[in-house]
C-alpha positions as CSV (number, residue, x, y, z in Angstrom):
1,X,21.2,23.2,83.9
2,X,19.2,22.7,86.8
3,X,15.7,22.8,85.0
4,X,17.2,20.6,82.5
5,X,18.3,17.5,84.7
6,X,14.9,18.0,86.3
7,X,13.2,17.8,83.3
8,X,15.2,14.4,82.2
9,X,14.3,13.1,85.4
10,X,10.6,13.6,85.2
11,X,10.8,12.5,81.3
12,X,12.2,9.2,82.7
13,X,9.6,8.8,85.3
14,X,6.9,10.2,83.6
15,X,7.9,7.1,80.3
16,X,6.0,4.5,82.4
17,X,3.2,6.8,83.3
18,X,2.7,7.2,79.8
19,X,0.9,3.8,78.9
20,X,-1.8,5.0,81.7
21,X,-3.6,7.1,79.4
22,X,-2.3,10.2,80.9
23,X,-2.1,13.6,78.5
24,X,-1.5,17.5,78.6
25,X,-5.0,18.0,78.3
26,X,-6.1,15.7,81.3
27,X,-3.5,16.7,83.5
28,X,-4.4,20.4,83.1
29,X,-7.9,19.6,83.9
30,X,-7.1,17.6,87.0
31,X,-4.6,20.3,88.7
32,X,-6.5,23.7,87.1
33,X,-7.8,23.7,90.7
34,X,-4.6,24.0,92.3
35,X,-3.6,27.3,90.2
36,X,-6.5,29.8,90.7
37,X,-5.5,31.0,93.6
38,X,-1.4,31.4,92.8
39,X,-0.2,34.5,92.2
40,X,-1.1,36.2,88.9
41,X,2.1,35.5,87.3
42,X,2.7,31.7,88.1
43,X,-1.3,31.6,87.0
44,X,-0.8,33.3,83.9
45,X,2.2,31.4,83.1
46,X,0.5,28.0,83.5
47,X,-3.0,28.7,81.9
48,X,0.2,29.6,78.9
49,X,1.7,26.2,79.5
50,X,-1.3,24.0,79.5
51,X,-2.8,25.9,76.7
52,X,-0.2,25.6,74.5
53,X,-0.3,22.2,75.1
54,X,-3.1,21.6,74.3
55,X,-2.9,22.6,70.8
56,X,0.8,20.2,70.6
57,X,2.7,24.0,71.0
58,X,5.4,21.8,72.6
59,X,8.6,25.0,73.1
60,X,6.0,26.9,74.6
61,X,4.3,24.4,76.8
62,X,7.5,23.1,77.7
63,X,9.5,26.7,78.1
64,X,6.6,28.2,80.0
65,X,6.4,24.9,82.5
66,X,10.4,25.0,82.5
67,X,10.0,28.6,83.9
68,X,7.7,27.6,86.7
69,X,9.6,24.8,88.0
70,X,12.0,28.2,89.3
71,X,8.8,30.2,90.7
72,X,8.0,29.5,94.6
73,X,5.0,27.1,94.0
74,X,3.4,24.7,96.7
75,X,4.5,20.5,96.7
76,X,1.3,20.2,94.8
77,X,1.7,22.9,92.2
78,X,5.4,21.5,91.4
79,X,4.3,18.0,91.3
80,X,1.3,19.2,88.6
81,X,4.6,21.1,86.6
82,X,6.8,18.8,86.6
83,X,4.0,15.9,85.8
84,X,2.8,18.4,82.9
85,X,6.2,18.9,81.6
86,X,6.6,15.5,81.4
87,X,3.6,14.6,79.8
88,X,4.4,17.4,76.9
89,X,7.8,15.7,76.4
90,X,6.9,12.4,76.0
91,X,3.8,13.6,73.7
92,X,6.7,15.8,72.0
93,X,8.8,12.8,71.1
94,X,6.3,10.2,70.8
95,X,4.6,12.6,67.7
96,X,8.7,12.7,66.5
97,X,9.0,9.4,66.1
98,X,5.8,9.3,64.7
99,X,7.2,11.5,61.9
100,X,5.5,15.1,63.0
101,X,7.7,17.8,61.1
102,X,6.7,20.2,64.2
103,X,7.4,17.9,67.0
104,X,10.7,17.1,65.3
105,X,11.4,20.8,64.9
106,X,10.1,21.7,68.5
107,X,13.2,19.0,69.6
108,X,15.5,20.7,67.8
109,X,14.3,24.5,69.0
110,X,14.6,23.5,72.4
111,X,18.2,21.5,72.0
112,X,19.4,24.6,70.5
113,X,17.8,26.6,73.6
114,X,19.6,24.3,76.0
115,X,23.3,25.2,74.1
116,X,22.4,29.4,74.8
C-alpha cells in the first residue's frame, strides 16, 4: 500500500514535469551514473526497469522500479526511482488515452496487481 501511495504521489508531481520534455529514456540516461556502483541486485533490477521502459514495457518497468523504491538506495538513487516511475506512468496513461491496446492493458495488469 505503501509503494502505491508513493507511486500516486510522484504520478501527481511528476504531471507537471511532464510538459518539460522529460521521458524513460532520458531519465535513464541522466541517473545510469548513479547505479553502477549499487549492489548487483538493485543494479540489475534498474538496468530491468529502465530497459523495459524503454521499449513502453510499462508492468515491468513500473513493477521492477516499484520494487526498488523498498531496496536501501541513496537520496539520489530514490529520487532517480521514483522520478522514473513516474515518468513510465504518465507515458503509460498518456499512450491509454491515446488509444494504445497495451498501455490500456498494462493499466489494467497493474490494477489487478494492486487488489492481490
Amino acid at each position: 500500500m505503501k509503494s502505491f501511495v508513493l507511486t500516486c504521489a510522484a504520478v501527481a508531481s511528476l504531471v507537471l514535469l511532464a510538459g518539460c520534455g522529460k521521458n524513460a529514456a532520458s531519465l535513464s540516461n541522466r541517473h545510469a551514473a548513479l547505479f553502477q556502483s549499487a549492489p548487483p541486485e538493485v543494479k540489475s533490477d534498474w538496468e530491468k526497469a529502465t530497459a523495459a521502459a524503454k521499449t513502453n514495457g510499462y508492468v515491468v518497468a513500473i513493477t521492477t522500479v516499484q520494487k526498488l523504491q523498498g531496496a536501501a538506495l541513496t537520496p539520489e538513487q530514490l529520487q532517480a526511482v521514483n522520478e522514473t516511475v513516474s515518468v513510465v506512468s504518465v507515458q503509460m496513461y498518456e499512450a491509454a488515452n491515446r488509444g494504445d491496446a497495451a498501455a490500456t492493458q498494462a493499466i489494467a495488469q497493474l490494477r489487478n496487481q494492486r487488489r492481490r
